[in-house]
C-alpha positions as CSV (number, residue, x, y, z in Angstrom):
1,X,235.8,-80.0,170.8
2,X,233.1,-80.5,168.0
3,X,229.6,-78.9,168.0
4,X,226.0,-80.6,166.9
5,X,226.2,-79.3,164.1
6,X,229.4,-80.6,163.3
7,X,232.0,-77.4,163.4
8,X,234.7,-77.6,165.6
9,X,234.7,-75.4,168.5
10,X,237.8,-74.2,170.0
11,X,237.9,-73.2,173.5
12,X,240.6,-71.1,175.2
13,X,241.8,-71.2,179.1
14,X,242.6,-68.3,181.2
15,X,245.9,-66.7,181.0
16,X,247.9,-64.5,183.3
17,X,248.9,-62.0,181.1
18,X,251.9,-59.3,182.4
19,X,252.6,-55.5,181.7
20,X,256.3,-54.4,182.7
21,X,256.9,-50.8,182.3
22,X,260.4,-48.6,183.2
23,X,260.8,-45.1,182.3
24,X,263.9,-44.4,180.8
25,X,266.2,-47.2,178.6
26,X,268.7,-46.8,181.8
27,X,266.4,-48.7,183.9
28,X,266.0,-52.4,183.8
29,X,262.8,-54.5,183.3
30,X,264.5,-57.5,184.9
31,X,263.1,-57.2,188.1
32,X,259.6,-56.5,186.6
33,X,259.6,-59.8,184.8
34,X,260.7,-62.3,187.3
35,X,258.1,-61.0,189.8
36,X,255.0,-61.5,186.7
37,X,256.8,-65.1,185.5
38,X,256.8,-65.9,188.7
39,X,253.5,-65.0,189.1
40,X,252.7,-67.3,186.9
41,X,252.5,-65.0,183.6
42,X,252.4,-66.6,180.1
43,X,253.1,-63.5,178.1
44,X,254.4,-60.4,179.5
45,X,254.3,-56.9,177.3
46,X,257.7,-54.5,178.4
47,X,257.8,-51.1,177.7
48,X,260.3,-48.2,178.1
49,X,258.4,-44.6,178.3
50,X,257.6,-42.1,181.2
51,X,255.1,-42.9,183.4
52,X,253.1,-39.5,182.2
53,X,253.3,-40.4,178.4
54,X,249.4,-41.0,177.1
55,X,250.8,-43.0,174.2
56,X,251.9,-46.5,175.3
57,X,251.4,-48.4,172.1
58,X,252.4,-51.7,174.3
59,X,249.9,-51.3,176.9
60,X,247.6,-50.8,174.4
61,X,248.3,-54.1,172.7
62,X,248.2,-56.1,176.3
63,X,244.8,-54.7,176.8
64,X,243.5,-55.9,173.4
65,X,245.1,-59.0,173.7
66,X,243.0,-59.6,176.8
67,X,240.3,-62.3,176.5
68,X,237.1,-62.7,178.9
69,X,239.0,-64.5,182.5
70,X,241.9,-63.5,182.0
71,X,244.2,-61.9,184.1
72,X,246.5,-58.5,183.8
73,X,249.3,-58.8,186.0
74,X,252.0,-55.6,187.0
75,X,254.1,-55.2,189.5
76,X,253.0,-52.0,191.1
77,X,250.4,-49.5,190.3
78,X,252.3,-47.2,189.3
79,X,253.6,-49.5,186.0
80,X,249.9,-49.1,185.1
81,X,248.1,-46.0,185.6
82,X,249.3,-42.4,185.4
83,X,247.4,-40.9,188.6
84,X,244.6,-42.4,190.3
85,X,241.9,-41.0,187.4
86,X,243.8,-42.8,185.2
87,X,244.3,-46.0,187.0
88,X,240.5,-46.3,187.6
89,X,239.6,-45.8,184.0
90,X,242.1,-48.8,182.7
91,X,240.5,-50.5,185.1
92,X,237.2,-49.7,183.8
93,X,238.2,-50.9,180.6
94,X,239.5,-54.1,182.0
95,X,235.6,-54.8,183.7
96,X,234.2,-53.9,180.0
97,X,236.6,-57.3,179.1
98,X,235.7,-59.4,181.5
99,X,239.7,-59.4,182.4
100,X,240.9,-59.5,186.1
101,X,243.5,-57.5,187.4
102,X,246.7,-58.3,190.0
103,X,249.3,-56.0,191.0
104,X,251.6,-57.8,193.4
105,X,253.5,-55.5,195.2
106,X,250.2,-53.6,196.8
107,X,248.8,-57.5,197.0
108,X,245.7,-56.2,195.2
109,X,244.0,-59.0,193.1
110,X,240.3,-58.4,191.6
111,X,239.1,-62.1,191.6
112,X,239.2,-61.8,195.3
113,X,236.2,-59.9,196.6
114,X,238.5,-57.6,198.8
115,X,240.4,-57.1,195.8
116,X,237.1,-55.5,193.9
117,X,236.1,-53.9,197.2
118,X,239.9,-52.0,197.3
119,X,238.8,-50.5,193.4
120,X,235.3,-49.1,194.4
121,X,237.2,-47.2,197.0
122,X,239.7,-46.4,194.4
123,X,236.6,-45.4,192.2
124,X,235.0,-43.1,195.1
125,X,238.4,-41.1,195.5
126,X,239.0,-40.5,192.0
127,X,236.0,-38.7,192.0
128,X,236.2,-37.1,195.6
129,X,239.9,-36.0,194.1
130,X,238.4,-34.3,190.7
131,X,235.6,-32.4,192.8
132,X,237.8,-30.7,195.1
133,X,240.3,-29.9,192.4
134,X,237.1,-28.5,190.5
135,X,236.1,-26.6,193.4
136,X,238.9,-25.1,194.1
137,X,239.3,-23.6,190.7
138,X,235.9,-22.4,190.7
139,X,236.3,-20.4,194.2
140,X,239.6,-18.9,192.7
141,X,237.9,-17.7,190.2
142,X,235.0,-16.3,192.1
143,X,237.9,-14.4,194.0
144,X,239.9,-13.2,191.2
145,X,236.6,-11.7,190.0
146,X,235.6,-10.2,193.2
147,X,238.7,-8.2,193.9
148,X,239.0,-7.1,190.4
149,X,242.6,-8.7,189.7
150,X,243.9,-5.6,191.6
151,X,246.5,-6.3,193.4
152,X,246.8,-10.1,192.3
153,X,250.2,-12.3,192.0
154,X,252.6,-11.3,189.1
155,X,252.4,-13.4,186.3
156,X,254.1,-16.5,187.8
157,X,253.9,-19.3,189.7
158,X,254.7,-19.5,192.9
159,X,256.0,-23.5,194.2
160,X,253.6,-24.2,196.6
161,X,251.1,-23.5,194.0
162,X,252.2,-26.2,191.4
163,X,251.0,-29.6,193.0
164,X,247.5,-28.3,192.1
165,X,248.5,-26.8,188.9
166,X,249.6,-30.0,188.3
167,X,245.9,-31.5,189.7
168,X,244.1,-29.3,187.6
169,X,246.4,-30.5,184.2
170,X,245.2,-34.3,184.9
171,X,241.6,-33.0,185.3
172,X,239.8,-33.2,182.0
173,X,237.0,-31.8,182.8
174,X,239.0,-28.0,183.5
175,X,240.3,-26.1,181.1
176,X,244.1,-24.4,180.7
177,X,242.4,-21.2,180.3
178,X,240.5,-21.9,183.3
179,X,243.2,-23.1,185.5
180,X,245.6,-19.3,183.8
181,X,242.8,-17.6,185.4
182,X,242.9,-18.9,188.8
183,X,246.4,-18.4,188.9
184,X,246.4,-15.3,186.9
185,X,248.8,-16.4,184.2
186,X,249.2,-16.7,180.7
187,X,249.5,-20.2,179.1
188,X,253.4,-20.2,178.0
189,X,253.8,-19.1,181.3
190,X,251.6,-22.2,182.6
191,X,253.3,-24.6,180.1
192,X,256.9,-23.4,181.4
193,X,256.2,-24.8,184.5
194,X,253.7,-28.1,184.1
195,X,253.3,-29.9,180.9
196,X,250.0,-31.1,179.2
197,X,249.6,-34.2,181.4
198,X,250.3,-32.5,184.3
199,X,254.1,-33.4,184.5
200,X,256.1,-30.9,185.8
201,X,259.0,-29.4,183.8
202,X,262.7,-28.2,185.0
């Protein structure tokens, strides 16, 4: 295709472009990548890390190998997005492309206007997830403060406790020394039972 000036312009077609993910080398993509070839994937990027590692150098390089139309395929949500915070914010990314996004086992595709509907919601509980999380930690610490820290929990965690330790890790906008003071712990203590990312450790 030539322009009137004379230069030749090239065009390019949408792709279907796939992301396959497994977290340890035991596991097997092969399922993964017979689901996104036969949806109808050109390329597909496979990568072997946990699903709570930030660095995933070949997600990275499927995302910046993603022209305006095209299309990011996975096989479940979870192959994409850490938590739900996450998962919204790739898909943010993806909208800042111009890139659509399909993950076939939850039938969720974004170039359907369900599909965009289903990530607004997405969106809204994201947000509905990081207040109450926030709000919690701020009314522990209004208590801790009221009674004085007499009488509060020895330095340790107690199980029912660490689901929203584990909240408050994914939650950027509250801090580890804010989340040691609801729970009245130190941060090796903290770090002995959830990682950075909000993984929890044996």
């Amino acid at each position: 295709m030539s322009s009137e000036l004379g230069f030749e312009v090239i065009s390019f077609s949408p792709i279907r472009v796939g992301y396959a993910r497994v977290s340890t080398g035991e596991q097997k993509l092969g399922l993964q990548q017979d689901a996104l070839q036969e949806a109808g994937c050109e390329c597909i990027y496979e990568e072997k890390t946990s699903g709570a590692a930030k660095e995933r150098p070949e997600l990275e390089k499927c995302l910046e190998a993603l022209r305006k139309g095209d299309t990011l395929v996975v096989w479940r949500l979870d192959r994409f997005g850490r938590s739900l915070k996450d998962l919204v914010s790739k898909m943010e990314k993806l909208e800042e492309r111009g890139a659509d996004f399909v993950s076939l086992t939850e039938g969720i595709d974004t170039t359907t206007a369900q599909g965009k509907l289903t990530f607004h919601i997405f969106g809204a509980l994201a947000e509905f997830e990081r207040e109450l999380s926030r709000e919690r930690t701020m009314a522990g610490l209004r208590t801790a403060r009221e009674r004085g820290r007499v009488g509060g929990r020895p330095p340790a965690l107690d199980e029912e406790d660490i689901p929203e330790v584990q909240a408050l890790m994914k939650d950027s906008d509250v801090t580890v020394s804010q989340i040691c003071e609801r729970f009245d712990i130190s941060s090796p203590t903290l770090y002995r039972y959830v990682g950075p990312n909000g993984e929890r450790r044996k």
